[in-house]
DOGUMI-387498 format. One record per atom (N, C-alpha, C, O, CB): z, x, y. Coordinates in pm, whole numbers, padded with zeros to 5 digits, always signed. Glycine has a CB too. Layout:
BEGIN
ZXY...
END
This chain:
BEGIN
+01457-03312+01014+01396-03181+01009+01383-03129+01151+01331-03197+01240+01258-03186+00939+01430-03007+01173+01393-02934+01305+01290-02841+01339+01242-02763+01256+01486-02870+01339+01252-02846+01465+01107-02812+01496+01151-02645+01485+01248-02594+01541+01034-02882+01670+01074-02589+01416+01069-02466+01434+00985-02362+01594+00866-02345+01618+01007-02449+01302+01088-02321+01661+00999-02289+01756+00897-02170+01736+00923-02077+01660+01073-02268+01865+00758-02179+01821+00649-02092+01791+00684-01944+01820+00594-01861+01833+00528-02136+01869+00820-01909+01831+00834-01780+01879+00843-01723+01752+00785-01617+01728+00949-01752+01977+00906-01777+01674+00963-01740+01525+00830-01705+01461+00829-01595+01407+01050-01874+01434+00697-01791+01455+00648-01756+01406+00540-01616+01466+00464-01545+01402+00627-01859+01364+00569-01616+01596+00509-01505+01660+00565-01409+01645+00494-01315+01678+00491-01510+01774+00688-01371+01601+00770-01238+01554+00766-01212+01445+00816-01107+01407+00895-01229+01572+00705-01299+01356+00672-01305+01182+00538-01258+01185+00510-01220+01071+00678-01470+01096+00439-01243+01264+00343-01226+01291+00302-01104+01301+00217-01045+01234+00329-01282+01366+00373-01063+01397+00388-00947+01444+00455-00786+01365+00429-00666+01379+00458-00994+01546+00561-00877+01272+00591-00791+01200+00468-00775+01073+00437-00665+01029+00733-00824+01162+00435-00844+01047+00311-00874+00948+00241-00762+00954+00241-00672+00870+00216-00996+00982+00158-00770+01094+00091-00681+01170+00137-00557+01174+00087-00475+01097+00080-00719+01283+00237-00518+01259+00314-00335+01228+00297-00351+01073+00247-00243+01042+00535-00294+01283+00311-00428+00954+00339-00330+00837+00189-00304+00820+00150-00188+00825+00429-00393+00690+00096-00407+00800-00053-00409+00789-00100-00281+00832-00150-00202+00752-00120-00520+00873-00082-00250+00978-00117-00141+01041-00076+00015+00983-00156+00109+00974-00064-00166+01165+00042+00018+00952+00138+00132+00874+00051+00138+00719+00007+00239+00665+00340+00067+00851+00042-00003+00669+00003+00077+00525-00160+00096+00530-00209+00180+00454+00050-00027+00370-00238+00027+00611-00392+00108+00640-00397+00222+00683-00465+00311+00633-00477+00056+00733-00303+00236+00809-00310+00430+00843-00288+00472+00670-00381+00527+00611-00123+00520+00984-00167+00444+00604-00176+00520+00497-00264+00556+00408-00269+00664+00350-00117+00494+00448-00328+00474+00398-00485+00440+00272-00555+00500+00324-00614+00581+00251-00570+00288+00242-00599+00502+00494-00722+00599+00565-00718+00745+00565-00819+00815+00561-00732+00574+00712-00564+00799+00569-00551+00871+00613-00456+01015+00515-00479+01135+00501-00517+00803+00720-00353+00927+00468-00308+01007+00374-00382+01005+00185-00391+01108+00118-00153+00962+00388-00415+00903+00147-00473+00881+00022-00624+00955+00023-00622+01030-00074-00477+00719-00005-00722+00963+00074-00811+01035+00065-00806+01187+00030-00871+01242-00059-00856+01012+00161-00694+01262+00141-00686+01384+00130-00602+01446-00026-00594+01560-00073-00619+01419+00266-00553+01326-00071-00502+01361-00214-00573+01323-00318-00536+01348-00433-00381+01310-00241-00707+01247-00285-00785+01215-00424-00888+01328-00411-00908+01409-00500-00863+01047-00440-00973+01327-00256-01096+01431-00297-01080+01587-00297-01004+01640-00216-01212+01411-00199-01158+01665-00396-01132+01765-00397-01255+01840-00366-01345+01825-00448-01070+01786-00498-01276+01901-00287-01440+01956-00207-01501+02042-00360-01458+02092-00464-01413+02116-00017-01601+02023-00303-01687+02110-00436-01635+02082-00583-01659+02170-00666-01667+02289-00419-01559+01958-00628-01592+01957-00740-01520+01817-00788-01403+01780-00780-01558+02088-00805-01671+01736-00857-01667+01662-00888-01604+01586-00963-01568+01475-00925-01718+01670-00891-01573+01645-01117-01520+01631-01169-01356+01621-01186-01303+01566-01283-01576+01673-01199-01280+01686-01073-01145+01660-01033-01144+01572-00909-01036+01540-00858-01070+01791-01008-01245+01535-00866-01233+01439-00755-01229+01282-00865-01141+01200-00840-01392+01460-00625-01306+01260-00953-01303+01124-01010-01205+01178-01145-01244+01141-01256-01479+01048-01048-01106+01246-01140-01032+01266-01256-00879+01176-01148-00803+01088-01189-01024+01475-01324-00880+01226-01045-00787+01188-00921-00809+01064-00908-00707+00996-00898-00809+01256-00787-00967+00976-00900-00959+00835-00865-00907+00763-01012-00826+00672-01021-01117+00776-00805-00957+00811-01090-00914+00755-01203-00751+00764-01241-00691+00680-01308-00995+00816-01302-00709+00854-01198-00521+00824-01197-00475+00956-01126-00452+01061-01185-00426+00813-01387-00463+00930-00969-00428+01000-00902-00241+01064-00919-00143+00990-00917-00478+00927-00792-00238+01198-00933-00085+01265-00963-00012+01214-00861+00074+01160-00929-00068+01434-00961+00016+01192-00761+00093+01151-00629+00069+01003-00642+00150+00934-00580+00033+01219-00475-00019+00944-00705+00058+00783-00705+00094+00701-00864+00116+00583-00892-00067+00664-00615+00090+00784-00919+00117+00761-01065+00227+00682-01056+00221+00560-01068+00141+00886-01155+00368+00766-01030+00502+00673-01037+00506+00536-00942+00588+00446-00961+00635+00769-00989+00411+00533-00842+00390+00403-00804+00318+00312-00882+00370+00202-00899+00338+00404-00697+00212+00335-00931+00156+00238-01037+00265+00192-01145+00302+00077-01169+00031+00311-01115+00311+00322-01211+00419+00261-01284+00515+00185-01292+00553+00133-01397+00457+00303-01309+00571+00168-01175+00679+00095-01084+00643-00050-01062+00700-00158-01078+00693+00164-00939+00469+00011-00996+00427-00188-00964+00387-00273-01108+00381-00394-01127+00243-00211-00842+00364-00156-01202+00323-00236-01343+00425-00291-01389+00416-00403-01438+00267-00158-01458+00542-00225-01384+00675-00250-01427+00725-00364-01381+00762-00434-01475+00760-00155-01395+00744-00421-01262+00801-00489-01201+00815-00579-01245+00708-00622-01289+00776-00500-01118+00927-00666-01269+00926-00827-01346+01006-00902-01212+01072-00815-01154+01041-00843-01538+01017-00998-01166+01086-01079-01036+01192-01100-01173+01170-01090-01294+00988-01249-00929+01322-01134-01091+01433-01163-01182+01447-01333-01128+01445-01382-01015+01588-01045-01155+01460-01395-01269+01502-01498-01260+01640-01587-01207+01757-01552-01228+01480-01503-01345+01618-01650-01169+01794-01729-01085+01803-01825-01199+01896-01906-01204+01790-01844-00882
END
């Protein structure tokens, strides 16, 4: 067995990190401004409850089956 050098895992790391970073800006920053709706309540928790702009993503991740080898 060969030693894996620690760089490998420091560039695995790192990429980890940039995506981590990319999909929190997204959640902070873009997802809020599409669920709340000022002054009214009732379309603000109609949005958390199944937001129009991420619908086909839910559907997609519900969908998903891994394919077997």
């Amino acid at each position: 067995m060969t030693a894996v050098p620690v760089q490998n895992y420091a560039r695995i790391a790192g990429v980890l990190f940039l995506i981590s970073t990319v999909a929190g800006g997204f959640g902070e920053f873009f997802v809020p401004f599409q669920l709340i709706v000022a002054n009214d309540a009732t379309a603000t928790a109609n949005n958390i409850v199944l937001p129009n702009c991420c619908s086909a993503w839910v559907s997609r991740a519900t969908s998903w089956k891994p394919s077997v080898m």
